[in-house]
C-alpha positions, 0 to 999 in steps of 0.5 A: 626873163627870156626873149624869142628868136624867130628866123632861119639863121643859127647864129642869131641866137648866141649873139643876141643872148649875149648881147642882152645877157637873157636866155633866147629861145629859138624858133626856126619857122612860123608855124613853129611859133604860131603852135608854141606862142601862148605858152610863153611870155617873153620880154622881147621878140626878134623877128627875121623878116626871111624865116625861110624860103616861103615865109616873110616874118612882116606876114607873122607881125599881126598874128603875133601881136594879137598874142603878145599885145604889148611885147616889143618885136624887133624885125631884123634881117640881113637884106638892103633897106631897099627891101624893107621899105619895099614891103612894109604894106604887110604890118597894116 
């Protein structure tokens, strides 16, 4: 069993992996996951709303979803509430 990370910040990784005690595999970009996606079947999906300068992780939602139809995606990220309220229009 493994779960997916996809974000920009390093230490997500090591302490989601040991707060589940499960392997995560680590993806910095949403090109990165959208290429490698199909070949994987995770249990779970960490997903950072700030992938990086010029990608919204709530953008990626829908794309992923149609890959892993029922695979939990947890969105996580280091900005106010404010902020997510203010953008959750992108998962319709």
């Amino acid at each position: 069993d493994y779960g997916i990370v996809v974000g920009d910040d390093p230490l997500i990784c090591p302490l989601v992996s040991r707060m589940l005690d499960m392997k995560i595999l680590p993806f910095s970009s949403a090109a990165g996951i959208m290429a490698q996606a199909s070949r994987y079947k995770p249990k779970v999906v960490f997903l950072d709303i700030n992938i990086g300068p010029d990608e919204n992780g709530l953008d990626l939602i829908p794309k992923l979803r149609k890959i892993w139809l029922y695979v939990p995606i947890i969105v996580v990220t280091s900005m106010g509430a404010q902020f997510f309220l203010q953008n959750l229009h992108h998962l319709h």
